[in-house]
KOLDREN-259672 format. One record per residue: residue number from 1; residue in three letters; x, y, z of N, C-alpha, C in turn. Coordinates in steps of 0.05 Angstrom, whole numbers, always signed. Layout:
{pt NUM; 'ALA'; {X; Y; Z}; {X; Y; Z}; {X; Y; Z}},
...
! end
This chain:
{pt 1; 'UNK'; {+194; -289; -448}; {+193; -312; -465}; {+176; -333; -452}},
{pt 2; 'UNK'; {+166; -351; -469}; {+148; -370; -460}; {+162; -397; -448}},
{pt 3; 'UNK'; {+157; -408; -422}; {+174; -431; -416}; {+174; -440; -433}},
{pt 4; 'UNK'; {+210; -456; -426}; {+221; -478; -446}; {+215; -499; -443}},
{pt 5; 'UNK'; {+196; -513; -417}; {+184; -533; -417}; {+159; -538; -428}},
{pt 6; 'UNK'; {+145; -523; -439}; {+113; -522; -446}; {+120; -539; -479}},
{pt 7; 'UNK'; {+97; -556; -469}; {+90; -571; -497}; {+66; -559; -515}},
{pt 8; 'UNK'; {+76; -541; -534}; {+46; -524; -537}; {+30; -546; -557}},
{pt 9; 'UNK'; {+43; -566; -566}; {+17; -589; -573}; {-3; -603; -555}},
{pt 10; 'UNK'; {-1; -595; -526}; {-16; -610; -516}; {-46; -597; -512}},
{pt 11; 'UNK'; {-63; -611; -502}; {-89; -603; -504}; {-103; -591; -476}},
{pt 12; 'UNK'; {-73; -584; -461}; {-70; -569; -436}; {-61; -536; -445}},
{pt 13; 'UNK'; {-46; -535; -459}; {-36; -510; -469}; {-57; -486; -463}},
{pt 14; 'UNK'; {-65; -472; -450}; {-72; -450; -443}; {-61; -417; -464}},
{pt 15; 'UNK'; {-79; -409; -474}; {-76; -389; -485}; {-87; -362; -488}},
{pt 16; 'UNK'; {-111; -361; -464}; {-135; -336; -462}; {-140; -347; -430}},
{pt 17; 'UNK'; {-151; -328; -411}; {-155; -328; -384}; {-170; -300; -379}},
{pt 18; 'UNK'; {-190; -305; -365}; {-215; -276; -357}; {-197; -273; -328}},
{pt 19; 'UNK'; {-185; -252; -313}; {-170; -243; -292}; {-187; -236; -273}},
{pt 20; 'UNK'; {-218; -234; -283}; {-237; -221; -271}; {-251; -242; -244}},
{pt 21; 'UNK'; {-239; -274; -256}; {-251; -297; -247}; {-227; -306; -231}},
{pt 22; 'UNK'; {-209; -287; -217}; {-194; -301; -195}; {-182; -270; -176}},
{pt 23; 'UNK'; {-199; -272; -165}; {-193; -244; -143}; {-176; -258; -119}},
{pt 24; 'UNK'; {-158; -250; -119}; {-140; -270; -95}; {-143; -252; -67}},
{pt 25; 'UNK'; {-153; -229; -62}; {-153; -213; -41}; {-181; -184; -46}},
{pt 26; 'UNK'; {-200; -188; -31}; {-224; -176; -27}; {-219; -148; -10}},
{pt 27; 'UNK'; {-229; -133; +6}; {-225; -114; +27}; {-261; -109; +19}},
{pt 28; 'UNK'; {-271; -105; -4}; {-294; -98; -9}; {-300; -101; -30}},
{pt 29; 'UNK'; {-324; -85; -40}; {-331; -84; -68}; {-318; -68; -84}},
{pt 30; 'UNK'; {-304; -49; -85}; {-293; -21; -88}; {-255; -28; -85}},
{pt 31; 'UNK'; {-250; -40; -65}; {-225; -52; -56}; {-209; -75; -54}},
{pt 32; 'UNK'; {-205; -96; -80}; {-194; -110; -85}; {-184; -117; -115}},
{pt 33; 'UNK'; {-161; -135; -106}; {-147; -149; -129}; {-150; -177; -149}},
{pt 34; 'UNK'; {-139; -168; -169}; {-144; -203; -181}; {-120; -200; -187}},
{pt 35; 'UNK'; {-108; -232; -196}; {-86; -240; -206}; {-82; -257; -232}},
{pt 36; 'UNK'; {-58; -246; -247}; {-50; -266; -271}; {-35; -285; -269}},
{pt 37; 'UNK'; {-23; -304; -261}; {+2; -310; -265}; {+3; -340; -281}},
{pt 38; 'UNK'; {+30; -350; -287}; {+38; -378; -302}; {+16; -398; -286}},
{pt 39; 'UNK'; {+9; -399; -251}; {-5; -417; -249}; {-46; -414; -257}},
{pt 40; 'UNK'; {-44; -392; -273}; {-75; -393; -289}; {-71; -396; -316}},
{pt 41; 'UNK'; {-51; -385; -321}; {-44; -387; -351}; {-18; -390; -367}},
{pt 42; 'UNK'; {-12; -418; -373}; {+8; -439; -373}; {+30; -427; -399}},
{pt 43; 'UNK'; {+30; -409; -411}; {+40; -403; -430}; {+48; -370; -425}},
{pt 44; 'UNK'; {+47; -362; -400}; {+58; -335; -399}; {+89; -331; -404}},
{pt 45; 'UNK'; {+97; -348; -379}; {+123; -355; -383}; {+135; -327; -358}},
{pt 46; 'UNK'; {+159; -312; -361}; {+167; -297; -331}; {+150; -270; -342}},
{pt 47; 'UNK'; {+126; -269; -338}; {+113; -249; -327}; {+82; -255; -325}},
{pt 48; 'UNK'; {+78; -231; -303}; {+46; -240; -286}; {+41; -218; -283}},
{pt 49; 'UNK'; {+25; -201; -265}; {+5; -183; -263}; {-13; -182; -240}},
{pt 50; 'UNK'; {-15; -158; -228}; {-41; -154; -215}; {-58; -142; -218}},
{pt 51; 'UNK'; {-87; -140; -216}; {-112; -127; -236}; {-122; -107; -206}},
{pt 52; 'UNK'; {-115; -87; -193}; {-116; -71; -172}; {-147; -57; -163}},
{pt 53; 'UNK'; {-155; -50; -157}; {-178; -38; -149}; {-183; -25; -127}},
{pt 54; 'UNK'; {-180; +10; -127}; {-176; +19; -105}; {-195; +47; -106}},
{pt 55; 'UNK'; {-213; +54; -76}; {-226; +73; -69}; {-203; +96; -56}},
{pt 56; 'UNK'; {-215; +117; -49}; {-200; +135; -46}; {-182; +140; -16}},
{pt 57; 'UNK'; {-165; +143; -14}; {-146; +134; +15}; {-143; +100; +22}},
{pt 58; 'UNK'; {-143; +83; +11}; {-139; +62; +6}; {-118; +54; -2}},
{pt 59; 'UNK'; {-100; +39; +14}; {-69; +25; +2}; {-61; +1; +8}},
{pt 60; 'UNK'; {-50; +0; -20}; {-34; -30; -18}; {-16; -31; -5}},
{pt 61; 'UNK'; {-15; -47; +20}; {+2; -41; +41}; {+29; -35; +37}},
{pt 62; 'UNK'; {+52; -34; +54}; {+82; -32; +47}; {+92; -62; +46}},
{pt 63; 'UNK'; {+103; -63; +26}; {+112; -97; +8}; {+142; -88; +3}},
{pt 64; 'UNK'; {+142; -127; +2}; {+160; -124; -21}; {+163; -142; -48}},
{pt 65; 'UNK'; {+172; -138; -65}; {+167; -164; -85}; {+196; -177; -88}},
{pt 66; 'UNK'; {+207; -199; -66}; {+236; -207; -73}; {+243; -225; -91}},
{pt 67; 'UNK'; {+224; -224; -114}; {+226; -245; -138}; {+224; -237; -162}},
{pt 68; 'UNK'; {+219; -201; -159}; {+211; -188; -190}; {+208; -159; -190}},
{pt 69; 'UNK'; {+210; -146; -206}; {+215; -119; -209}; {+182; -116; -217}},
{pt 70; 'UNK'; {+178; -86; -212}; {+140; -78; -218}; {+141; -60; -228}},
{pt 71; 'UNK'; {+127; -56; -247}; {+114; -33; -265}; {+89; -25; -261}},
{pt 72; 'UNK'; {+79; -4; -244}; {+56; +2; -236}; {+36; +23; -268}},
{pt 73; 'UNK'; {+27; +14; -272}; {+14; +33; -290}; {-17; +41; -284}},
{pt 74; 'UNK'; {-25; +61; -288}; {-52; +74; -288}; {-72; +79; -305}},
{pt 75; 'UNK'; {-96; +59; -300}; {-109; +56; -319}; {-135; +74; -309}},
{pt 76; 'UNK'; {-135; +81; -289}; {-160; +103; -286}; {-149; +109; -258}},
{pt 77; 'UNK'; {-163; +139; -248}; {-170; +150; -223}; {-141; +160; -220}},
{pt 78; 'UNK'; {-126; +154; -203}; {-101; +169; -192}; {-88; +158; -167}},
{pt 79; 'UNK'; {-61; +159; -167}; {-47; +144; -144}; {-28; +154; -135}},
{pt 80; 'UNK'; {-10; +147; -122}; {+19; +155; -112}; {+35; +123; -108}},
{pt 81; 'UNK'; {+46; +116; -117}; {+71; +99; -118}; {+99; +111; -99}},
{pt 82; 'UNK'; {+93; +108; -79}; {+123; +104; -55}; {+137; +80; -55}},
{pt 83; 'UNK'; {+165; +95; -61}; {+186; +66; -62}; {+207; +83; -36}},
{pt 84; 'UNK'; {+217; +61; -24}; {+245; +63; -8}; {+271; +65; -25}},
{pt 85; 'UNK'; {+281; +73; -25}; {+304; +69; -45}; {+329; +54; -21}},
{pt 86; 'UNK'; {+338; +33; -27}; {+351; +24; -2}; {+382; +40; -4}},
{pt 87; 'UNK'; {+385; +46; -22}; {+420; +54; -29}; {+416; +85; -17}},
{pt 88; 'UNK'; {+399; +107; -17}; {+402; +133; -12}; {+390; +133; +12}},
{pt 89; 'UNK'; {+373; +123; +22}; {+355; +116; +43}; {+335; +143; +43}},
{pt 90; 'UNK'; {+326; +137; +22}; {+302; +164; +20}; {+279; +151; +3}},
{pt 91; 'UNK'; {+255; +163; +17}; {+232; +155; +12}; {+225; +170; -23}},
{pt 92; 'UNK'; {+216; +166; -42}; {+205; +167; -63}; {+181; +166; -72}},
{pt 93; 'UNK'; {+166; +190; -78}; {+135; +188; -80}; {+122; +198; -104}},
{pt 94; 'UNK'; {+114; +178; -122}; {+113; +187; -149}; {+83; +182; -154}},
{pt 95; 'UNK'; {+65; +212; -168}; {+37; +210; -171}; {+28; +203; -193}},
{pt 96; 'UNK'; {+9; +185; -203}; {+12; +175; -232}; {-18; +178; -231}},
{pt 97; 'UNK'; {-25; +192; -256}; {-47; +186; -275}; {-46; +173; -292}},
{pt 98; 'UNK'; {-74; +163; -312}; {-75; +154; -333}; {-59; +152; -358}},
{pt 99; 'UNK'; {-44; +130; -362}; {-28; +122; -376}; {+1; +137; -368}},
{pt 100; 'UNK'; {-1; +139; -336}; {+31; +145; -329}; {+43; +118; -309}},
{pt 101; 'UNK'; {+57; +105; -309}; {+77; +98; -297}; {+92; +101; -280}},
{pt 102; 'UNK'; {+97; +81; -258}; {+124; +79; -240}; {+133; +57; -226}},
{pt 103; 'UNK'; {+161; +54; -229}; {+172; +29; -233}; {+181; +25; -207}},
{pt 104; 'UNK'; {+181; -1; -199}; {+197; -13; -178}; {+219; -28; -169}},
{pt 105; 'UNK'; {+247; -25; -173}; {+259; -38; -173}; {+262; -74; -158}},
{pt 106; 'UNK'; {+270; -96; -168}; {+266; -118; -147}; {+273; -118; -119}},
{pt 107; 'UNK'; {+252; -126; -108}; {+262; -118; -73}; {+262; -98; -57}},
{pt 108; 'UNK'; {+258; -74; -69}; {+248; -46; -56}; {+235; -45; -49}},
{pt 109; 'UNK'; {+222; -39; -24}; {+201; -40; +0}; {+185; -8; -18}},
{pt 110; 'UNK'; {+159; -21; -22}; {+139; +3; -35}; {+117; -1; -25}},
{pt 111; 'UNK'; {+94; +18; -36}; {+62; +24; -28}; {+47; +39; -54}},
{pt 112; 'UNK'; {+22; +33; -50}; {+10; +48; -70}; {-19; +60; -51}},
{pt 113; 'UNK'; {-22; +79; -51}; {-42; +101; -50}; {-60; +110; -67}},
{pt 114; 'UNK'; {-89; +105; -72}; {-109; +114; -83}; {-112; +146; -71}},
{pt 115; 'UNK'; {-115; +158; -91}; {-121; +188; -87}; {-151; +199; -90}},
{pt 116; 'UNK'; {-162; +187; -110}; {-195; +186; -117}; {-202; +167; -116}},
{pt 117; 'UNK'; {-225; +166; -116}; {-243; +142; -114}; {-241; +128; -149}},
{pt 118; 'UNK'; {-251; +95; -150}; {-247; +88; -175}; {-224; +83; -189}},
{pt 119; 'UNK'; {-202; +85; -172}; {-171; +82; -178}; {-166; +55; -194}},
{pt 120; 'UNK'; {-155; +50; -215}; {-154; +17; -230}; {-122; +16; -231}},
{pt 121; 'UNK'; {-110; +0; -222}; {-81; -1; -228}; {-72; -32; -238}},
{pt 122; 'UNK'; {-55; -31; -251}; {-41; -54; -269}; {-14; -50; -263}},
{pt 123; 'UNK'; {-6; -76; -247}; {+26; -80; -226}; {+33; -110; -248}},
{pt 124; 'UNK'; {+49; -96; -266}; {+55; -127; -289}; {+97; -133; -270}},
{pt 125; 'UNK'; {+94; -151; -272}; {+126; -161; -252}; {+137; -181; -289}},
{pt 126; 'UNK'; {+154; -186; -271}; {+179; -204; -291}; {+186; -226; -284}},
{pt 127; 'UNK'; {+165; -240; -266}; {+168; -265; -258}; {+144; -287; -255}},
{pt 128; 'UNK'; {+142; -305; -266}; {+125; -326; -274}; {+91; -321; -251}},
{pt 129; 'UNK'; {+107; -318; -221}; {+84; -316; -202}; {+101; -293; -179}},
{pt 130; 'UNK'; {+90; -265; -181}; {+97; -248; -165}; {+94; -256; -127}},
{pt 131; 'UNK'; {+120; -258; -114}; {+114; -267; -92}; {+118; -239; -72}},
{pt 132; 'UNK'; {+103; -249; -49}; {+94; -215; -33}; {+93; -216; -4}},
{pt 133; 'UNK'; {+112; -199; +0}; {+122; -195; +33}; {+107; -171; +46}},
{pt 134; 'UNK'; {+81; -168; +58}; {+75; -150; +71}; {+83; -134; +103}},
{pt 135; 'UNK'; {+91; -117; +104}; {+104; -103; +125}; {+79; -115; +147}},
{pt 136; 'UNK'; {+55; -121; +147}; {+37; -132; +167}; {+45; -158; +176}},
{pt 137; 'UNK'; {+55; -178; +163}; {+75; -202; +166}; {+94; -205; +185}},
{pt 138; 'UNK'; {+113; -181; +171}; {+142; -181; +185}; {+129; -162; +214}},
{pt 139; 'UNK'; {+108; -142; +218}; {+110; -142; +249}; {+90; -164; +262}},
{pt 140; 'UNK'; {+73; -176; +252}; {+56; -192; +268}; {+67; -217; +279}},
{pt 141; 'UNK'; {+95; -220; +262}; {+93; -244; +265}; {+133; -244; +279}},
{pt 142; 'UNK'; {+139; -225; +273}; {+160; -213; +295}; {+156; -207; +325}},
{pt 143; 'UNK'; {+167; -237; +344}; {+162; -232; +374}; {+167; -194; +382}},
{pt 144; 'UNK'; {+138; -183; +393}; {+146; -161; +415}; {+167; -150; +425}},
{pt 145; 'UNK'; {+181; -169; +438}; {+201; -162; +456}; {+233; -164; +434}},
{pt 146; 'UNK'; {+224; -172; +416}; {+252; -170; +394}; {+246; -145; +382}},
{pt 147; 'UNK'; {+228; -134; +377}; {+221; -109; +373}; {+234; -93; +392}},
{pt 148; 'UNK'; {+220; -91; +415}; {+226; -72; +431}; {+250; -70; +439}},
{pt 149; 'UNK'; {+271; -103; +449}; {+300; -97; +447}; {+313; -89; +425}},
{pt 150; 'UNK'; {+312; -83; +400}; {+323; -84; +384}; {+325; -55; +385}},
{pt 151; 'UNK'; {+298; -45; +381}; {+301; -4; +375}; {+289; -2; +402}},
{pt 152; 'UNK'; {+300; -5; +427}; {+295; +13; +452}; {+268; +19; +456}},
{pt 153; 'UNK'; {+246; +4; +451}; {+220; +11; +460}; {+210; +6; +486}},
{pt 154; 'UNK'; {+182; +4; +488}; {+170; -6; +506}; {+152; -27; +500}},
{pt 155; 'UNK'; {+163; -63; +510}; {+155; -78; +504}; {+118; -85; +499}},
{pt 156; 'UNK'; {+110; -76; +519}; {+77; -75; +532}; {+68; -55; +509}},
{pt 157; 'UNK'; {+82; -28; +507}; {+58; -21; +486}; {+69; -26; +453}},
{pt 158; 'UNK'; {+92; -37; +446}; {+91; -57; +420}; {+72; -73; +414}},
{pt 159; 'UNK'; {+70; -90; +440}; {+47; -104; +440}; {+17; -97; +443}},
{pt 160; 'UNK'; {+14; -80; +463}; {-5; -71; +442}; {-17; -58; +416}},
{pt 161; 'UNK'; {-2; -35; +409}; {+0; -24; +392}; {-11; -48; +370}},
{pt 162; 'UNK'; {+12; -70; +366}; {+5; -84; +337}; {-14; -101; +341}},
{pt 163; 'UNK'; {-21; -108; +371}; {-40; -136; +368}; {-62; -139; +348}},
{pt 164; 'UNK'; {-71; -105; +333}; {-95; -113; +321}; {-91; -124; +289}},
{pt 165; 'UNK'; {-60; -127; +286}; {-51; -137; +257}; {-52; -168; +265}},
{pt 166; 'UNK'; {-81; -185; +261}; {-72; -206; +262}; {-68; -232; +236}},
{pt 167; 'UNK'; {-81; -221; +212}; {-67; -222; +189}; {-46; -204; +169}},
{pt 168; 'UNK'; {-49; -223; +141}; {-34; -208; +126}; {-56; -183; +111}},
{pt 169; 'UNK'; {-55; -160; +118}; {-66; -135; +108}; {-79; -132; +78}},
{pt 170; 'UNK'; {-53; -136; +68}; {-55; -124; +32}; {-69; -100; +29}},
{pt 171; 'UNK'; {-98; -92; +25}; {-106; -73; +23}; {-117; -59; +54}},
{pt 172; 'UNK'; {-99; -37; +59}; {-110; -25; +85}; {-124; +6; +79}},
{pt 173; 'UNK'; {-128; +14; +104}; {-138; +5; +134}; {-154; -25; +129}},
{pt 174; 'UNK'; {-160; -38; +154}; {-176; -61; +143}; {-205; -50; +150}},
{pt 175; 'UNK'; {-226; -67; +134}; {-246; -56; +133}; {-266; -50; +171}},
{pt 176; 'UNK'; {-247; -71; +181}; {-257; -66; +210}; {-247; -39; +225}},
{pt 177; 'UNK'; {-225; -28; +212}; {-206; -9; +230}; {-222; +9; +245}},
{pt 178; 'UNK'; {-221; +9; +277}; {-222; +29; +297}; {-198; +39; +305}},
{pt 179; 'UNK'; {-196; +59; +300}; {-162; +68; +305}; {-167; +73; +336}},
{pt 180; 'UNK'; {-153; +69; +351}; {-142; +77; +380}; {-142; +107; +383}},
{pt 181; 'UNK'; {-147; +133; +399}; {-144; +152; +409}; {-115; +155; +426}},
{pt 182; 'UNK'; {-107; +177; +414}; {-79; +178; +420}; {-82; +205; +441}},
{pt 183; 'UNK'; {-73; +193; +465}; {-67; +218; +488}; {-48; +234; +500}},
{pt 184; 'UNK'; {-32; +235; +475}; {-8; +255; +474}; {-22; +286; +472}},
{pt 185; 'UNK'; {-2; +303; +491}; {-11; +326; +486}; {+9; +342; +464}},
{pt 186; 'UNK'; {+8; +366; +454}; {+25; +372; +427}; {+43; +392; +447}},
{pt 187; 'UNK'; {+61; +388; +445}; {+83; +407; +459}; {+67; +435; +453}},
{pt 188; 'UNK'; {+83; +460; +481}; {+70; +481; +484}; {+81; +491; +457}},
{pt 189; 'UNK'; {+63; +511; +449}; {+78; +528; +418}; {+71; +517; +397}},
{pt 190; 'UNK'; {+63; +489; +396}; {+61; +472; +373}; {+30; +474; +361}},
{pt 191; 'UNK'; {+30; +479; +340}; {+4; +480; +326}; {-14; +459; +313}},
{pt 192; 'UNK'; {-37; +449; +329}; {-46; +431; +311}; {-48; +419; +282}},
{pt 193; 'UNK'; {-42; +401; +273}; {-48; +402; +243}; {-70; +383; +234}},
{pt 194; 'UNK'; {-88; +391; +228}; {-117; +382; +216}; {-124; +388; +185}},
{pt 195; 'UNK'; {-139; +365; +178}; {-139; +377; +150}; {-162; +399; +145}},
{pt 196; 'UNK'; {-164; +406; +127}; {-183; +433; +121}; {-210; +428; +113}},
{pt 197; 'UNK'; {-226; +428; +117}; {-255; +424; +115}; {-255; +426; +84}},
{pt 198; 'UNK'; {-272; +410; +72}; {-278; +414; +46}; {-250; +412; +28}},
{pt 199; 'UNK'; {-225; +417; +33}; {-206; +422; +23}; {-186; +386; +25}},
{pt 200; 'UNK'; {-191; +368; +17}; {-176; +350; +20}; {-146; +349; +9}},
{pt 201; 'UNK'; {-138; +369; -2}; {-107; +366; -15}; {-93; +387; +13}},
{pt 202; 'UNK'; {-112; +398; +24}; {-88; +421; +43}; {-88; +404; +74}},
{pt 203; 'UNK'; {-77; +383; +72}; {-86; +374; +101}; {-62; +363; +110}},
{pt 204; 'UNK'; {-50; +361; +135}; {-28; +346; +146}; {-1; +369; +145}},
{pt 205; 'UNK'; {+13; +367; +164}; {+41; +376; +162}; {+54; +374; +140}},
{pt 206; 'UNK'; {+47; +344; +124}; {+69; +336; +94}; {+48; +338; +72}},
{pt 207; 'UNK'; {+35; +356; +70}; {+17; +355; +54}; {+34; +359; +23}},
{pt 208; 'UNK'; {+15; +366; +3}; {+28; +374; -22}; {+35; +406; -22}},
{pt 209; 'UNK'; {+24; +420; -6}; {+18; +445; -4}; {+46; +443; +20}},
{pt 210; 'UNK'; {+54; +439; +35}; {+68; +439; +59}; {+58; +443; +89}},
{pt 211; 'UNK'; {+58; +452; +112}; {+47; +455; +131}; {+26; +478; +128}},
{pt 212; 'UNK'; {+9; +465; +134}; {-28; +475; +131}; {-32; +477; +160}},
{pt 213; 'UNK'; {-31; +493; +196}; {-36; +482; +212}; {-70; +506; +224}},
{pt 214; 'UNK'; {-75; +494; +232}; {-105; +515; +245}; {-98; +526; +257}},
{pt 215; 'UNK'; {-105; +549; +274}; {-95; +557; +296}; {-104; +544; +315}},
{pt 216; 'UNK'; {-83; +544; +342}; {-85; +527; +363}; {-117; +535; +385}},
{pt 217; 'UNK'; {-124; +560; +375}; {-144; +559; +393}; {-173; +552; +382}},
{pt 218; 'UNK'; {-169; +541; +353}; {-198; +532; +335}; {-197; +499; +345}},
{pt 219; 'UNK'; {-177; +487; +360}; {-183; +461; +360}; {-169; +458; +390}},
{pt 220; 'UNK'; {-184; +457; +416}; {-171; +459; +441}; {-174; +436; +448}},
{pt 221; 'UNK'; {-161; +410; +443}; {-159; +389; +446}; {-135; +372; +436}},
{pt 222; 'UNK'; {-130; +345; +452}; {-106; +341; +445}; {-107; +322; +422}},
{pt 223; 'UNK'; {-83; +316; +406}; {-80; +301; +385}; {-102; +276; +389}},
{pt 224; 'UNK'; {-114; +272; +363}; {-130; +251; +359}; {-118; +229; +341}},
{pt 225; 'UNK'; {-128; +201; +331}; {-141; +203; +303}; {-154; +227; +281}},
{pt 226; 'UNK'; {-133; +235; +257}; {-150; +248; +248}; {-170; +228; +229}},
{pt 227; 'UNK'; {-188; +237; +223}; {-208; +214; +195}; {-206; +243; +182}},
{pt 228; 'UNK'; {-190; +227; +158}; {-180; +241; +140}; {-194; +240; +117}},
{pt 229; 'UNK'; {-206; +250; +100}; {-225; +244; +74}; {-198; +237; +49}},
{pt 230; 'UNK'; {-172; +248; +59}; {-153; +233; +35}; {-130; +228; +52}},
{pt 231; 'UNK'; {-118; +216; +60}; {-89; +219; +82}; {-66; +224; +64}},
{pt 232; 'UNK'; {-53; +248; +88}; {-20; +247; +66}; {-10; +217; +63}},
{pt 233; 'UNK'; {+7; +224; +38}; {+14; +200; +20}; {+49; +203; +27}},
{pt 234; 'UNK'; {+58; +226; +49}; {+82; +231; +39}; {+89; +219; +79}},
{pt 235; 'UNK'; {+94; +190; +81}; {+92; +175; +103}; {+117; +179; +123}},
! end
């Protein structure tokens, strides 16, 4: 419903808005958002919107919305919508095409995943101005060492590890990302898992397909960064 404060005689009254003319978050040309809400257009009343724009392996970080429930809908290309479910404690990964849907309950820690390139998504909420908690927030801005006392880590490499989150993310990787080289070796017996040349759906341990692994003697080297042409979605 439309606020009960709005005077629609006035010569303020707002009733049409281009969404195209307020991108609240960039990553690129290919990778950003615009926004609707009551503070562009005074007659919405409790609901707003986000106008999405996503290339392929590209995600809207892990959020939360603690002011409104989301309806993700798909207006082109293809996605995956992951929600937490806090009550079962199981992850939820729902793939939506064109004119499919998936909903978010208020407060459920979620993500969205571009699967192709050209991805358009429409995130309409139930609240005047959708407010947004990025999981890049809560660790950047969470002292190290409360980290590491809390779940038994190692303080020094928490800190490293996150130092390179020094804002709020929204759309990741960020466009600068050098991922770090990881020098773990894979336990004896254990089989690498790489994705498949040319094949971007058979790739990763959690793939859609299930464990895809090479044999251990086509890749005699230890765990990397993989650069993945699509990354599992199933986190």
């Amino acid at each position: 419903m439309a606020v009960s404060y709005m005077d629609f005689t006035s010569p303020n009254v707002q009733f049409w808005y281009d969404v195209n003319t307020n991108t609240t978050f960039k990553k690129d040309n290919r990778n950003f958002i615009n926004t609707l809400s009551i503070e562009q257009l005074n007659t919405l009343g409790n609901v707003s919107l986000l106008d999405i724009y996503l290339s392929r392996s590209n995600v809207v970080e892990p959020h939360i919305h603690q002011n409104a429930s989301e309806l993700v809908y798909c207006i082109s290309g293809s996605a995956v919508v992951s929600i937490i479910n806090p009550f079962t404690k199981k992850l939820l990964n729902f793939p939506i095409q064109p004119g499919q849907v998936a909903n978010v309950p208020q407060g459920w820690p979620h993500y969205e995943i571009a699967t192709v390139d050209n991805t358009h998504l429409l995130a309409i909420f139930d609240a005047p101005v959708p407010e947004f908690i990025g999981y890049s927030d809560m660790l950047r801005l969470t002292p190290p060492g409360v980290l590491a006392h809390t779940y038994c880590l190692n303080e020094q490499m928490v800190k490293e590890t996150l130092a390179p989150i020094t804002d709020t993310t929204v759309i990741g990787p960020p466009a600068n990302c050098q991922p770090q080289q990881m020098t773990r070796e894979p336990e004896a017996g254990q089989p690498y898992y790489y994705p498949y040349p040319n094949e971007p759906q058979n790739y990763g341990p959690f793939g859609p397909f299930g464990p895809q692994p090479y044999p251990q003697q086509q890749h005699p080297k230890a765990f990397g960064h993989l650069q993945q042409p699509n990354p599992p979605y199933f986190f």
